[in-house]
N, CA, C and O atoms as CSV, one atom per row, in Angstrom:
chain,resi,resn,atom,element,x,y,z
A,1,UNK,N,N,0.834,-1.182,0.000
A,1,UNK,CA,C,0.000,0.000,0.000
A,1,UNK,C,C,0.885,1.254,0.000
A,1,UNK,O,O,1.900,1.332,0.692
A,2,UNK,N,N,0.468,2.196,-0.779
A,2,UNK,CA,C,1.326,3.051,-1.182
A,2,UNK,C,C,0.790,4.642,0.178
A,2,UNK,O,O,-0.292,5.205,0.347
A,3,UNK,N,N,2.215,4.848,0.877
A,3,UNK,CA,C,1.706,6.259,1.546
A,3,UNK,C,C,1.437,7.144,0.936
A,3,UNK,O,O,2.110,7.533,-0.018
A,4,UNK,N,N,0.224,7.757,1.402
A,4,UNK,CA,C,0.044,9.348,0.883
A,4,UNK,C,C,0.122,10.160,2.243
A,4,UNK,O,O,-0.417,10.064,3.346
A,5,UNK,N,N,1.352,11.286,1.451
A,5,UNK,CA,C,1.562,12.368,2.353
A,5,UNK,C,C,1.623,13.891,1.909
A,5,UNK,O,O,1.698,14.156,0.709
A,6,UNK,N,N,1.592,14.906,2.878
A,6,UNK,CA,C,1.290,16.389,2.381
A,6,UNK,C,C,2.806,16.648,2.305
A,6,UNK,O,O,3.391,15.564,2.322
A,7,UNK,N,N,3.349,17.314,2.256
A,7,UNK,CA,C,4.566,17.971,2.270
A,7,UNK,C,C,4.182,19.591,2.782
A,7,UNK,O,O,3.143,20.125,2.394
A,8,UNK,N,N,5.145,20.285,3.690
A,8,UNK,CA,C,4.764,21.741,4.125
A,8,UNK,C,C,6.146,22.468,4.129
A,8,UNK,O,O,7.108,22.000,4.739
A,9,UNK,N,N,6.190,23.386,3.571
A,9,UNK,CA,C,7.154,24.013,3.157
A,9,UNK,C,C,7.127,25.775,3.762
A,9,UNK,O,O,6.148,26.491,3.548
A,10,UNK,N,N,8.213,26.209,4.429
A,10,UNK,CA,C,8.316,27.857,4.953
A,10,UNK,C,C,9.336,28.719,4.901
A,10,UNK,O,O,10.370,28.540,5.544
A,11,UNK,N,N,9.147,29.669,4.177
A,11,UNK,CA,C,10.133,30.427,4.464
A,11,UNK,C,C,9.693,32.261,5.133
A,11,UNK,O,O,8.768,33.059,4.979
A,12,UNK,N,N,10.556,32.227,5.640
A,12,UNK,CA,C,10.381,34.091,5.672
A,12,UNK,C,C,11.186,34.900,5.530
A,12,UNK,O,O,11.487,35.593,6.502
A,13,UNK,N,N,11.838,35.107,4.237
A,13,UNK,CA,C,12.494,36.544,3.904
A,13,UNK,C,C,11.876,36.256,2.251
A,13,UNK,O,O,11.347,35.248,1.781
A,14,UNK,N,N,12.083,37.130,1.841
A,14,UNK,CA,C,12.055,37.378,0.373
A,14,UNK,C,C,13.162,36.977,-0.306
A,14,UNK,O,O,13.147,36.587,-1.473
A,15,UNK,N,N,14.335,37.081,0.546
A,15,UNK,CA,C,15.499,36.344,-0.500
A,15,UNK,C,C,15.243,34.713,-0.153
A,15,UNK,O,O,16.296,34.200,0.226
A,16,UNK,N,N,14.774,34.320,-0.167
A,16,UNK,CA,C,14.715,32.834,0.111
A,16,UNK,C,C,12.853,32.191,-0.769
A,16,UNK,O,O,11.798,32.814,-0.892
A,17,UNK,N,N,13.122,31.159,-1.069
A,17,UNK,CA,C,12.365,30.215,-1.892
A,17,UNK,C,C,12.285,29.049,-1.276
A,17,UNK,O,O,13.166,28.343,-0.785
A,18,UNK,N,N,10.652,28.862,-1.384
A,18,UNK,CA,C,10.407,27.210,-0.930
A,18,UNK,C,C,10.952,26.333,-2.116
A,18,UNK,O,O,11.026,25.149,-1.789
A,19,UNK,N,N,11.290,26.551,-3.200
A,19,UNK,CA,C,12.098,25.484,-4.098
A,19,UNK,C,C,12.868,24.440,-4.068
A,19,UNK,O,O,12.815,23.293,-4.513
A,20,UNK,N,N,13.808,25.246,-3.276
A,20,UNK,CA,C,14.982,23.820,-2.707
A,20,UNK,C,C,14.207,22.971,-1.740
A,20,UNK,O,O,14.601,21.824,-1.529
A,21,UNK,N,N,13.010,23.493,-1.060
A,21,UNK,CA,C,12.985,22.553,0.042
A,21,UNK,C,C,11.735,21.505,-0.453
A,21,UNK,O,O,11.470,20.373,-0.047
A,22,UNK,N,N,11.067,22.352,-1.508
A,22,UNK,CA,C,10.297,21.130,-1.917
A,22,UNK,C,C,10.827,20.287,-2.528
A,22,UNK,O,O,10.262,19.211,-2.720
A,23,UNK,N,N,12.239,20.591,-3.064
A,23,UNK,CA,C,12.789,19.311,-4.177
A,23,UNK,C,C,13.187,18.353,-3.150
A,23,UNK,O,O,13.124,17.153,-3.419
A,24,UNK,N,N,13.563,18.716,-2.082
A,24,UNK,CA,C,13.965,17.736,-1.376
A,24,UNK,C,C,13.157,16.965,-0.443
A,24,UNK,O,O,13.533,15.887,0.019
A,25,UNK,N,N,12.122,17.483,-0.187
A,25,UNK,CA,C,11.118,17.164,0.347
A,25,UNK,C,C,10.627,15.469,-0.716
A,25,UNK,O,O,10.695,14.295,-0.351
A,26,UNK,N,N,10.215,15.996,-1.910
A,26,UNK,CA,C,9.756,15.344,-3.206
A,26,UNK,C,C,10.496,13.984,-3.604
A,26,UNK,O,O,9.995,12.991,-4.131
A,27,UNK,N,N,12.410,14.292,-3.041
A,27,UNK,CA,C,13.291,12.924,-3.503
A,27,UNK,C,C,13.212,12.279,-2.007
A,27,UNK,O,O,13.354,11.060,-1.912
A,28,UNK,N,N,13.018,12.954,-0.994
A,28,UNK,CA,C,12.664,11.909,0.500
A,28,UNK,C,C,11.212,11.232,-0.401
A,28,UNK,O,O,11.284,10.370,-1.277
A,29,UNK,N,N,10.345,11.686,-0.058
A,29,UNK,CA,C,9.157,10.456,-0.302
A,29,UNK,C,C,9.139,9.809,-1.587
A,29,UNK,O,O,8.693,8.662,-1.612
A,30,UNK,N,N,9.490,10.265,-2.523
A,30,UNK,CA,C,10.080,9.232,-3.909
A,30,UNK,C,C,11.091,7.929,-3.307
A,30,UNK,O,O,10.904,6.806,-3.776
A,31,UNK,N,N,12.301,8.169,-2.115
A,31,UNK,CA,C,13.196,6.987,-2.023
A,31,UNK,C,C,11.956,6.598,-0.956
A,31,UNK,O,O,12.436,6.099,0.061
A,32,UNK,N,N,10.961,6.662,-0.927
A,32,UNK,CA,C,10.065,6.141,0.626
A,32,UNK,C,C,8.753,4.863,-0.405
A,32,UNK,O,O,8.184,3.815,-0.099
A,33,UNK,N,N,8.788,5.625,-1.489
A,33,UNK,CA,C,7.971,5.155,-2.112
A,33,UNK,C,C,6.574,5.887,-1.579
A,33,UNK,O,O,5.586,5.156,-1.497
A,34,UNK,N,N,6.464,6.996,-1.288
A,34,UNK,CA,C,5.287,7.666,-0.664
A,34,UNK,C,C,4.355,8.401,-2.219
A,34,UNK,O,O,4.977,8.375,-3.281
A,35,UNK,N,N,3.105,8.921,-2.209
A,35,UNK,CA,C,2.785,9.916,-3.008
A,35,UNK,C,C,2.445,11.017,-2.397
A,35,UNK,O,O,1.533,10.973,-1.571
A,36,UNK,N,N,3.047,12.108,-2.654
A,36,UNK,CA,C,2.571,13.294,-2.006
A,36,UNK,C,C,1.561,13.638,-2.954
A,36,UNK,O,O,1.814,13.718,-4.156
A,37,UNK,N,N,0.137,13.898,-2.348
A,37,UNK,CA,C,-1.142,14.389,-2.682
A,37,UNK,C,C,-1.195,15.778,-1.784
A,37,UNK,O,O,-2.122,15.890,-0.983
A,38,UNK,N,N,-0.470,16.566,-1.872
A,38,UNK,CA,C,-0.624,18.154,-1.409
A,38,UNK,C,C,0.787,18.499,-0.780
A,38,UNK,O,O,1.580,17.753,-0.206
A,39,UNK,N,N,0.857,19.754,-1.041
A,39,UNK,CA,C,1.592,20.584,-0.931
A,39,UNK,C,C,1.518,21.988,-0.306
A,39,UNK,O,O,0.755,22.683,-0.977
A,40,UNK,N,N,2.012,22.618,0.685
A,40,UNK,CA,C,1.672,23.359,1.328
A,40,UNK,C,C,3.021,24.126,1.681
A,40,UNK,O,O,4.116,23.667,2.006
A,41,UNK,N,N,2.474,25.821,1.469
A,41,UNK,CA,C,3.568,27.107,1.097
A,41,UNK,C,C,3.169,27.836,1.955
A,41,UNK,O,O,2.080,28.310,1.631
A,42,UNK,N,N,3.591,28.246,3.125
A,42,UNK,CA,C,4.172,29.596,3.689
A,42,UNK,C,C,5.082,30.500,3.329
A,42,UNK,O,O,5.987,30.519,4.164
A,43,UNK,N,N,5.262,31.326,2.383
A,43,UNK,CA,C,6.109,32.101,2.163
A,43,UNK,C,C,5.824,33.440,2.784
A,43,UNK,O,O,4.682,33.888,2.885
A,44,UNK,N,N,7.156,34.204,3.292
A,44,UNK,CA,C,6.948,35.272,3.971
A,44,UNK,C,C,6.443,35.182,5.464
A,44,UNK,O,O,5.809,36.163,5.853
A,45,UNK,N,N,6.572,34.473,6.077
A,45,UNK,CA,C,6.131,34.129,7.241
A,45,UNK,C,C,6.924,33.698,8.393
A,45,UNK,O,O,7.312,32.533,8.303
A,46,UNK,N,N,7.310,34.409,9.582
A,46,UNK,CA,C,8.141,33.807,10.481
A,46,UNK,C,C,7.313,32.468,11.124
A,46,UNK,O,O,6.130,32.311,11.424
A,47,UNK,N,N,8.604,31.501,11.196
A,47,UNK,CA,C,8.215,30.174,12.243
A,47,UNK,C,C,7.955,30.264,13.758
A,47,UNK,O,O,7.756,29.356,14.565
A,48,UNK,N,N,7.998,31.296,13.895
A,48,UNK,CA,C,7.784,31.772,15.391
A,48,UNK,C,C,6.021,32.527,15.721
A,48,UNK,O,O,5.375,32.872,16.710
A,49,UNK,N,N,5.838,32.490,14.280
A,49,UNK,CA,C,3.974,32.910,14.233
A,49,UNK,C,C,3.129,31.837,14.559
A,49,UNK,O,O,3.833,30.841,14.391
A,50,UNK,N,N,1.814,31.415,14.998
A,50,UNK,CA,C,1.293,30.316,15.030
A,50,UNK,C,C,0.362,30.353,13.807
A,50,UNK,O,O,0.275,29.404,13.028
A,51,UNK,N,N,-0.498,31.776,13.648
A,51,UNK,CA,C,-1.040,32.075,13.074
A,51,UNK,C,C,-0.647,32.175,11.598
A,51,UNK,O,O,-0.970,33.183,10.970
A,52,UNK,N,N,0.073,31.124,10.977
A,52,UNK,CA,C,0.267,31.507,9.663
A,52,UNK,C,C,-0.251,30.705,8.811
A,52,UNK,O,O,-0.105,29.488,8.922
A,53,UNK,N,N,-1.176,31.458,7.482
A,53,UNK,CA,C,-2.214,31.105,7.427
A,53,UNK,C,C,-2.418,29.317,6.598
A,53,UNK,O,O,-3.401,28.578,6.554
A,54,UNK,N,N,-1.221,29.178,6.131
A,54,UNK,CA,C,-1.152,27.851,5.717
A,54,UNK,C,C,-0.940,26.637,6.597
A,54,UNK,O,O,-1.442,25.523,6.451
A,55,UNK,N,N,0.071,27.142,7.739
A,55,UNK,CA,C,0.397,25.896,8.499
A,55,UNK,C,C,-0.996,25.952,9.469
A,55,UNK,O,O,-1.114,25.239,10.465
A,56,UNK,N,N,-1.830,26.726,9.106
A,56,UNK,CA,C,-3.080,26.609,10.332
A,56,UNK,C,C,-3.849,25.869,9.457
A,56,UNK,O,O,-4.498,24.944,9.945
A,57,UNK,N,N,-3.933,26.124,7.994
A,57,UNK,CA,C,-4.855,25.148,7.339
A,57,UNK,C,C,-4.560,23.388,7.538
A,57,UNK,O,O,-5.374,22.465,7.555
A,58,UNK,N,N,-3.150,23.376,7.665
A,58,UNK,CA,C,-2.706,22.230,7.543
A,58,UNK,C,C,-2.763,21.547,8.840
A,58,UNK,O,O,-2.940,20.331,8.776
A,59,UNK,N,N,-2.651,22.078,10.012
A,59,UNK,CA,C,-2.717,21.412,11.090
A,59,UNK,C,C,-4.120,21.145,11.861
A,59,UNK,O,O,-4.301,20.605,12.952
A,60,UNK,N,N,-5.301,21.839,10.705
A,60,UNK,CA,C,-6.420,21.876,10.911
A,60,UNK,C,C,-7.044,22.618,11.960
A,60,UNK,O,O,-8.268,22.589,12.093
């Protein structure tokens, strides 16, 4: 049975991109044999917020 998982991705400055971290995110569950069915972007957002508005969608 094949895992399905979200992947969640954050950054907060403007010089920085969730890119690198989804690629790597993407070759972990590829060597897992997982399918990621969603993807989830905080950009611009400190990790020290609770309130940010993606990781609140995601943690429900």
């Amino acid at each position: 049975m094949i895992r399905r998982v979200a992947v969640y991705t954050r950054v907060s400055t403007t010089d920085q991109n969730c890119k690198m971290q989804l690629q790597e995110l993407r070759t972990y569950a590829q060597a897992r044999g997982w399918q990621i069915v969603n993807e989830f972007k905080d950009e611009g957002w400190s990790g020290t917020r609770a309130d940010r508005l993606v990781y609140s969608q995601l943690a429900g």
